[in-house]
KEKOL-582212 format. One record per residue: x negated, y negated, z of N, C-alpha, C, CB in turn; residue in three letters. Coordinates in pm, whole numbers, plus 50000, padded with zeros to 5 digits. Atoms other than C-alpha are relative to their C-alpha. Last residue first. Glycine has a CB too. Layout:
XYZXYZXYZXYZALA...
REM end
This chain:
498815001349923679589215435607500984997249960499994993650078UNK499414985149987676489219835380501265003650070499075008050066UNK499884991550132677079184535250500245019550016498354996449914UNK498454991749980676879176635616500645005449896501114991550050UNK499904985849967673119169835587501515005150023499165002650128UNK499904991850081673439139635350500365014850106498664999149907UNK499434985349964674929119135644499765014349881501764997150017UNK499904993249901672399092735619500535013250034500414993850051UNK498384997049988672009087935250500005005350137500725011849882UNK499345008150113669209061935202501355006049968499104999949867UNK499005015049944668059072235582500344995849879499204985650091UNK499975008450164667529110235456500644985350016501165009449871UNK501094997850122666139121635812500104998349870499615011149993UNK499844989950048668489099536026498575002449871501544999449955UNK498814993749980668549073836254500065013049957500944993649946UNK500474991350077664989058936168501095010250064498365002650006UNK499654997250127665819024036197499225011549921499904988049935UNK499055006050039663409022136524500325004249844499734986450027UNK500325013250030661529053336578501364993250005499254998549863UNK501075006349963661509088736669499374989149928499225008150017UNK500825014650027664809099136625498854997150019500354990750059UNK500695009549882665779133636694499474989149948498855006250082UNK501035007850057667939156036425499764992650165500544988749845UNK500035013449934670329184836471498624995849946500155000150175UNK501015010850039672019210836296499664991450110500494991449889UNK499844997250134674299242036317498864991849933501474996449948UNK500715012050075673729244836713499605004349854498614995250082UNK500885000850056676429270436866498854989549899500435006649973UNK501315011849954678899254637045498245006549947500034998650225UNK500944993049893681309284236970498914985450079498835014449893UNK498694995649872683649261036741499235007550093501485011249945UNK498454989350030680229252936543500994999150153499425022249970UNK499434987049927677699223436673501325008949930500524994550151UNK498535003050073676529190836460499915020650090500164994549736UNK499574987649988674129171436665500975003449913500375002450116UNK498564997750071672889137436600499565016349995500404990249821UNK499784982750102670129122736791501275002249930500025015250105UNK498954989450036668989086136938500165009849971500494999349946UNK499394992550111666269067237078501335007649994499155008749972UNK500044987049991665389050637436500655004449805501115005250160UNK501124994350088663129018537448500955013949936498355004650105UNK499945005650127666498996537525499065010049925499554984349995UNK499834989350144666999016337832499814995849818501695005150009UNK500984988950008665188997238073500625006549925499585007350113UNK501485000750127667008965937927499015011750059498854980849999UNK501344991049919670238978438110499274997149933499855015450023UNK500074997049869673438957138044498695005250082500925008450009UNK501034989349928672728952537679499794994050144498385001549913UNK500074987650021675798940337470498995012250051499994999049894UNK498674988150061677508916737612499705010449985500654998949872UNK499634997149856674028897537767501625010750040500164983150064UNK500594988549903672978900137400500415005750133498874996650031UNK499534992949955675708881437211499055013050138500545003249875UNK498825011249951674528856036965500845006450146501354997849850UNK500795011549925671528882136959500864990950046499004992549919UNK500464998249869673648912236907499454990350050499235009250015UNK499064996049916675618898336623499855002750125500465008549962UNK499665016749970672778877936434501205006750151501124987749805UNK500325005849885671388911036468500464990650031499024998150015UNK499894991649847673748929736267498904994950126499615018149968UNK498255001849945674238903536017500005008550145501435009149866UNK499775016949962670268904035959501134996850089500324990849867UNK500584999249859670118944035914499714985250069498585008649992UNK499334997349949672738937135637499815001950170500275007849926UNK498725011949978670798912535504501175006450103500894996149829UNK500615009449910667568934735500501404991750008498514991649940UNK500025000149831669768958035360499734993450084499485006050051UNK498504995149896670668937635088499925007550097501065007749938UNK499535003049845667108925835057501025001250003499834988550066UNK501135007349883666428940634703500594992750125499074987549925UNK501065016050062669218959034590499044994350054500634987249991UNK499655007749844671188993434725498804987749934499445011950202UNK500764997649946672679008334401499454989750098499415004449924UNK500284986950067675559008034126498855004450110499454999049822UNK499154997249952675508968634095499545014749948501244992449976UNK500514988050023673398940333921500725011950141498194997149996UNK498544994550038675498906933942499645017249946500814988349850UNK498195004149945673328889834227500935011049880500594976249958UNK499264988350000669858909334098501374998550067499225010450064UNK500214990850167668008876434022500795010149947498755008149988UNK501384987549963668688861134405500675003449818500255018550194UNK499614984650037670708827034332499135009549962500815000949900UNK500344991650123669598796034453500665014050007498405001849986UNK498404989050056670608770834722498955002949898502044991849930UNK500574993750137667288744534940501245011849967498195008150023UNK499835007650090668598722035204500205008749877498984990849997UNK500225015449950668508746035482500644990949869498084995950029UNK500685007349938668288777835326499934987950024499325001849978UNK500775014449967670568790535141499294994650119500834990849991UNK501135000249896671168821634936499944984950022498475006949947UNK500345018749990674098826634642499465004150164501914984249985UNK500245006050049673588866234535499464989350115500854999149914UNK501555002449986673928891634787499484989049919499195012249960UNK500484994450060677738886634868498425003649996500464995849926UNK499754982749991678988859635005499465006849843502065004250027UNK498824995850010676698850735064500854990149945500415004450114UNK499874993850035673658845735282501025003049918499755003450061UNK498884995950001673138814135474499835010049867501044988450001UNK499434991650136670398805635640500705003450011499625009049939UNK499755010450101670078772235873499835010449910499084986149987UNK500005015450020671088791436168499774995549926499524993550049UNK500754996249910671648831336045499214984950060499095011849937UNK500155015349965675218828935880498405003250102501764992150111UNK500544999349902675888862735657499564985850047499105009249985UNK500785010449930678448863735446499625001050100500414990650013UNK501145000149913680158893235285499174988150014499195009749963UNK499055010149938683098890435030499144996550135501685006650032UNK499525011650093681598909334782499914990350044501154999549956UNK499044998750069680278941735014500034982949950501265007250083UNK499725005549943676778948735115501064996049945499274994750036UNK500124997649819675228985535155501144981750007497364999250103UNK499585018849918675618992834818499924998750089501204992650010UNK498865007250055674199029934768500334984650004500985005650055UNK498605002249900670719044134801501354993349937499594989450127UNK499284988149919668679063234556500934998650084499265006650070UNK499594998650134667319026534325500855017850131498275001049818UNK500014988049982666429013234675500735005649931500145003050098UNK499164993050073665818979934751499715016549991499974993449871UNK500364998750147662358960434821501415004749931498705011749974UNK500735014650074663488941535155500125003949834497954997050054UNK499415008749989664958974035306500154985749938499855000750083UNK498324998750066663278994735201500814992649984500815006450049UNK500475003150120659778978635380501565004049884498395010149977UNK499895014350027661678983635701499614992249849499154994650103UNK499005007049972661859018835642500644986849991499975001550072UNK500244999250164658179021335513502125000250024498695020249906UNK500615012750075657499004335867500665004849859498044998250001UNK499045016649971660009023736098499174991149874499614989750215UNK499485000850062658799064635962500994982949993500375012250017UNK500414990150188656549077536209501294994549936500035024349990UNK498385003350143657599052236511499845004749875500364982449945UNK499044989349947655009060536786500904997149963500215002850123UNK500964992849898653199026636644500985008450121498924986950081UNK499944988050041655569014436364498925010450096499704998949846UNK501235003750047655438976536508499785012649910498884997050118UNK499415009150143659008978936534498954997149976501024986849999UNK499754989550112657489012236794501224992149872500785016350092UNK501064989950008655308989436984500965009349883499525008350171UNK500915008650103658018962737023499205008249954499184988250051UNK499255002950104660188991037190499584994949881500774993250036UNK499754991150076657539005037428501054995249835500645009950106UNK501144997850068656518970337514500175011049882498985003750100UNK500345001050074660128964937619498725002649881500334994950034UNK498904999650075660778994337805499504990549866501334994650089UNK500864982050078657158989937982501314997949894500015022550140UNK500895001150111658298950738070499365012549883498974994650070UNK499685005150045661438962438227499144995449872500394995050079UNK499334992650139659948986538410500484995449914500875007350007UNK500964991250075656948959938536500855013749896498925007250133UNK500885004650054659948936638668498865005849906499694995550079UNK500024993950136662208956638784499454991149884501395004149965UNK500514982750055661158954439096500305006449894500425010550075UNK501545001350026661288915039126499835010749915498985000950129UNK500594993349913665098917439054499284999650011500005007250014UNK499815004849872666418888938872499365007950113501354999150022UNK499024999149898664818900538532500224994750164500035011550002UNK500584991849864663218880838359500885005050086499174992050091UNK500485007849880664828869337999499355010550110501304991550067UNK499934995549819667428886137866499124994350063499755015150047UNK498545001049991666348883537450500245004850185500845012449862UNK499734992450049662328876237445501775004650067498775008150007UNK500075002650165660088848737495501135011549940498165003449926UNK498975013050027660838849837847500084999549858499484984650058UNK498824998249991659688884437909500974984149990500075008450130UNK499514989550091656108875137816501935002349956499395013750083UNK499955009450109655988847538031500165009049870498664990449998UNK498915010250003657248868138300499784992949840499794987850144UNK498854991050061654638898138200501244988449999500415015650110UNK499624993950148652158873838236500755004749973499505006749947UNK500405008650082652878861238601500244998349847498955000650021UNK498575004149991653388893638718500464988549915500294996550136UNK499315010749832649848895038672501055003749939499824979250047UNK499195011450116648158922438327500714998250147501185006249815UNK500985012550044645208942138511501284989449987498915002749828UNK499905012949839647628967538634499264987550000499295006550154UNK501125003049846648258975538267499844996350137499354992749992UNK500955008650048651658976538069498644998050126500894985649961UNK499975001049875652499012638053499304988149980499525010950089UNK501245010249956652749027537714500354992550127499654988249882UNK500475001449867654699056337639498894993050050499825010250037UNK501684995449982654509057637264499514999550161498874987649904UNK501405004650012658559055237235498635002650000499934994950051UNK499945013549918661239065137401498754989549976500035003950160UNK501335008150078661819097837214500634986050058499825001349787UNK500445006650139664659121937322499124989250035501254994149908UNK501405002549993664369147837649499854992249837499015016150031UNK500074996950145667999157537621498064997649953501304986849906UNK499974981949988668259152437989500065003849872501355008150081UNK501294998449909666369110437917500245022650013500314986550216UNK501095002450113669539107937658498845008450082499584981249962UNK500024989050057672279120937906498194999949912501535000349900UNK500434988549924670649093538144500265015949930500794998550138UNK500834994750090670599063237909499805017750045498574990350005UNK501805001949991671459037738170499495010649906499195003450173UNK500225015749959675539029438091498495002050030501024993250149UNK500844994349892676449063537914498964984550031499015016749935UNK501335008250032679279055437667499385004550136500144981149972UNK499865000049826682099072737578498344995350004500495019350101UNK501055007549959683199064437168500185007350153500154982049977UNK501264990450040685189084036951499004995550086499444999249840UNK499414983149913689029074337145498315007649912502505010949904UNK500494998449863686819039937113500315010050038500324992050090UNK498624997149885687829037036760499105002750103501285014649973UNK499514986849943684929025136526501194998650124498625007850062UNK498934994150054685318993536328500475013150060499725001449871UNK500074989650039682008984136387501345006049904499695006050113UNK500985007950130682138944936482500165012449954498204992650014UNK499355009250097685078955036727499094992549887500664989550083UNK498554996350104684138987536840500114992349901501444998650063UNK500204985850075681068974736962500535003749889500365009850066UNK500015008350072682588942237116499225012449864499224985350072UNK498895011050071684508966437347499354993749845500264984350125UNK499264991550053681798992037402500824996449872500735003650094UNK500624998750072679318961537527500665009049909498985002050045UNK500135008250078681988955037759499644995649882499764997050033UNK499124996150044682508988637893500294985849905500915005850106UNK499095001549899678828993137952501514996749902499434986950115UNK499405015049973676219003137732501445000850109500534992549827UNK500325007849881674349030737590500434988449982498714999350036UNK501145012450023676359050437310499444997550112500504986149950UNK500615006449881677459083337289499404991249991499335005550063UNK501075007049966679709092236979499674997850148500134988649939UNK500805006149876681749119936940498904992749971499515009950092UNK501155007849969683079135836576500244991250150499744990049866UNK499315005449914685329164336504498604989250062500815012350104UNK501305002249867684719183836228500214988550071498354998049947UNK499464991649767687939200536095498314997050022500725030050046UNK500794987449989686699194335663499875005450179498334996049925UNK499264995250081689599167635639499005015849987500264988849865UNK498894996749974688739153235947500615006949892500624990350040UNK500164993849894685129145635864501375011650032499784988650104UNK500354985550048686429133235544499495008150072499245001049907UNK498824997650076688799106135713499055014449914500664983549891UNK498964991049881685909097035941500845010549932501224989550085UNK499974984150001682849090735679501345009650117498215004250059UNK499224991150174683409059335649500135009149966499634999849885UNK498795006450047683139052236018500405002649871499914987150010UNK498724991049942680259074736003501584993650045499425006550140UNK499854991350038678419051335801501265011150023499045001950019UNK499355000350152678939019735944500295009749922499344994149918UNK498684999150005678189036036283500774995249838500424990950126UNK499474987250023674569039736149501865005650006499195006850105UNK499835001250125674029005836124500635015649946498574994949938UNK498995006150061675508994236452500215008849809499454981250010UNK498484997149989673509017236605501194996549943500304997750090UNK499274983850041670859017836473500824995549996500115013450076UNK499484997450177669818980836481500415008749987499215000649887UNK501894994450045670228979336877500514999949830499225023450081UNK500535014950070673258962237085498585007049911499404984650154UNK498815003950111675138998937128499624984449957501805000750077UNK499335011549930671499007037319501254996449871498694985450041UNK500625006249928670609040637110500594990650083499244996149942UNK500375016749998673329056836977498605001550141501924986950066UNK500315009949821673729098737080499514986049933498235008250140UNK500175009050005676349115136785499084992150115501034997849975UNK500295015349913677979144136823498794989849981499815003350150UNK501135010049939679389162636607499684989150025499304999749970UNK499895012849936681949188236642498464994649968500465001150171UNK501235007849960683229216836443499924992150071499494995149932UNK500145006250098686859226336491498264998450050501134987049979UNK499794993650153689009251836697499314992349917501485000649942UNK499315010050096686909242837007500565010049869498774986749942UNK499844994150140685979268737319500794986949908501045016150010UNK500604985949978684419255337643500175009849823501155008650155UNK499364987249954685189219237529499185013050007501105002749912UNK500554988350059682529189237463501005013250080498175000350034UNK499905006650174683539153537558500295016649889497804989649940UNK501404999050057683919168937900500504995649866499145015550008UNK500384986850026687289159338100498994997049874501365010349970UNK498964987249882688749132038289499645012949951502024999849988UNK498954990750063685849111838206501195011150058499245007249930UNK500004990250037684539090338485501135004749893499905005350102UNK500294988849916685479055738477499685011949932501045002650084UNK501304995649930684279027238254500025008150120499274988950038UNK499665004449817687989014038207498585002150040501285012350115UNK499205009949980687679012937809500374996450145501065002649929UNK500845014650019684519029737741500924990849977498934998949879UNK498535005950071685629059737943498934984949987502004999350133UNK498835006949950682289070838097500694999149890499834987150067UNK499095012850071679639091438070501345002250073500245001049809UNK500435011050017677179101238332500984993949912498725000249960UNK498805001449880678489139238493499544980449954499525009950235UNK500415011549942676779156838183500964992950052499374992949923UNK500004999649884678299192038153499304985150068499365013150027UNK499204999849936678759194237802500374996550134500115006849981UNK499105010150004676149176037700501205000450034500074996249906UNK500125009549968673759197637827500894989749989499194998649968UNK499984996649862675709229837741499754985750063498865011750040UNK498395000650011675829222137394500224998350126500845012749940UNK499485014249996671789214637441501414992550009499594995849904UNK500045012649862671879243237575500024987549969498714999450090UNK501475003250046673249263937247499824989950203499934985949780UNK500815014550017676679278337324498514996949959500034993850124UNK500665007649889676869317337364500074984749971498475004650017UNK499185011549989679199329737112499624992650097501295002350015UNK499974997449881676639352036911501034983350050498225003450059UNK498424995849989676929354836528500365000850156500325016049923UNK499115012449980673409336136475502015003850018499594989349837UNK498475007250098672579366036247500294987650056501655009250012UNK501385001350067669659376836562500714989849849499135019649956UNK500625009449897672689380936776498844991349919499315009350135UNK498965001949961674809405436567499214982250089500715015950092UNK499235008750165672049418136362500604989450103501675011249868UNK501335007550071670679429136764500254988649851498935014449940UNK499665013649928674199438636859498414988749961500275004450209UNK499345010349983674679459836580499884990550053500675001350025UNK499915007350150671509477636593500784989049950500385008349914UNK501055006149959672389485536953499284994449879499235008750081UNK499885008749954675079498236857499654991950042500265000750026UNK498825005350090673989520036578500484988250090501295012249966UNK500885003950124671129535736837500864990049919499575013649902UNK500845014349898673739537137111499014993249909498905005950154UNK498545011649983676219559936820499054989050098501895008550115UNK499535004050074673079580736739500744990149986500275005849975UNK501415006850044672109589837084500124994149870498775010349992UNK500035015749918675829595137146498874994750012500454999450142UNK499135005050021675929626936868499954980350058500945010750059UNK500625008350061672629638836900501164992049989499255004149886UNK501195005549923673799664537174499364981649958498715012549959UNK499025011249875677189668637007498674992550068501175011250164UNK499325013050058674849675636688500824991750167501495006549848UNK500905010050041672919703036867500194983849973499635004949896UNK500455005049896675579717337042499064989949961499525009450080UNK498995009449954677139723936716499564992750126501315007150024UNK
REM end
């Protein structure tokens, strides 16, 4: 009997200690993840209707519901817009499976505004981070880090930066970051430190027997002397009207209907740039998408590294919530 009492609580620490191991090792632990943490505690966004501090973290200590979040690139950028299309349609089933969606965009409270209003998204999903700074503590993808030479004048980089949306900046000194940002950007619509932007872009143009419709009926796009629409069919150029081949073909994403769609969404930012991008040093910066349990445990996430490369199945963005 002594024996056993002896073995008794060596046994039971053994067993508990087993437990907590499973217990931890299982993913059954209620610690947060840091990146939960990171975003919880970032002191950068704002209300993207007054542009003050939040009155409280996007991200609670304990949630009754999934959450995910969402980081936009510049809210004037092709993602962003294109991706919000998605998850806008996707709200109402979000909410019906308790996951609770946050977006972070870059931009100011202006850029928010017109945001919303080409998007459709609600702003009670939106807080926006005006230079990029959660992004940069998340350590996401900014490109191929290129630096434009000390060789290359002031001079050049101006003439450079004229050819291109914003202009020079007013400040001298942000002159050379300004130019890096962009370089980095152009550099990765070139597909260089952009694994996955060219055969992307190429999609777009050719179609995509796996994706869905992307452009609705009633859809017109105006881009100065082309006109699009409505619909994908009737096309015009200047003088010249015809009808694309695959106008009454349906059931899947068609030859240049994305490209049309990724048209509409620039015509929007460009007619509009100085609205929608406040900070051109952040233009180079990428996006992510998180999807966290009620603990803040991390269930999923993805990192961008490129333009129009939002997500890892871009012909169905949100496939990964299927498991959710």
């Amino acid at each position: 009997m002594k024996h056993n009492r002896r073995l008794l609580p060596a046994s039971l620490t053994a067993l508990v200690s087993a437990v907590s191991l499973f217990h931890t090792s299982s993913g059954f632990s209620s610690t947060p993840s840091s990146i939960y943490t990171t975003i919880q505690s970032s002191s950068t966004l704002l209300d993207p209707i007054t542009g003050e501090e939040l009155s409280s973290p996007i991200l609670p200590n304990k949630n009754k519901k999934k959450t995910l979040v969402v980081l936009l690139p510049q809210l004037g950028e092709f993602d962003s817009a294109e991706y919000c299309e998605f998850l806008v349609s996707a709200e109402k089933s979000l909410e019906e499976n308790d996951i609770e969606l946050q977006i972070v965009g870059i931009g100011d409270t202006t850029a928010a505004r017109n945001f919303c209003d080409f998007t459709g998204l609600s702003p009670e999903k939106l807080c926006i981070d005006p230079n990029g700074d959660l992004h940069r503590d998340l350590k996401l993808h900014s490109g191929p880090n290129f630096d434009v030479p000390e060789g290359v004048s002031d001079d050049v980089i101006k003439f450079f930066l004229r050819q291109l949306p914003g202009g020079v900046p007013t400040d001298e000194d942000q002159l050379r970051p300004v130019g890096n940002a962009w370089l980095n950007y152009l550099a990765m619509c070139a597909g260089i430190g952009a694994p996955g932007t060219l055969p992307e872009i190429l999609r777009g143009y050719f179609g995509d027997k796996n994706a869905p419709e992307r452009f609705r009926e009633d859809d017109v796009v105006e881009a100065g002397f082309v006109t699009i629409g409505p619909g994908v069919g009737p096309t015009k150029i200047g003088p010249l009207s015809y009808q694309q081949w695959f106008a009454d073909e349906k059931g899947y994403q068609r030859p240049v209907e994305l490209a049309t769609v990724r048209l509409k969404n620039m015509v929007e930012v460009l007619t509009k740039w100085d609205d929608y991008v406040s900070n051109p040093l952040a233009i180079a910066l990428r996006g992510a998408t998180y999807l966290f349990d009620e603990d803040g445990k991390e269930l999923y996430s993805y990192k961008s590294r490129g333009v129009l490369t939002y997500s890892e199945t871009m012909p169905r963005p949100l496939t990964f919530l299927t498991k959710w």
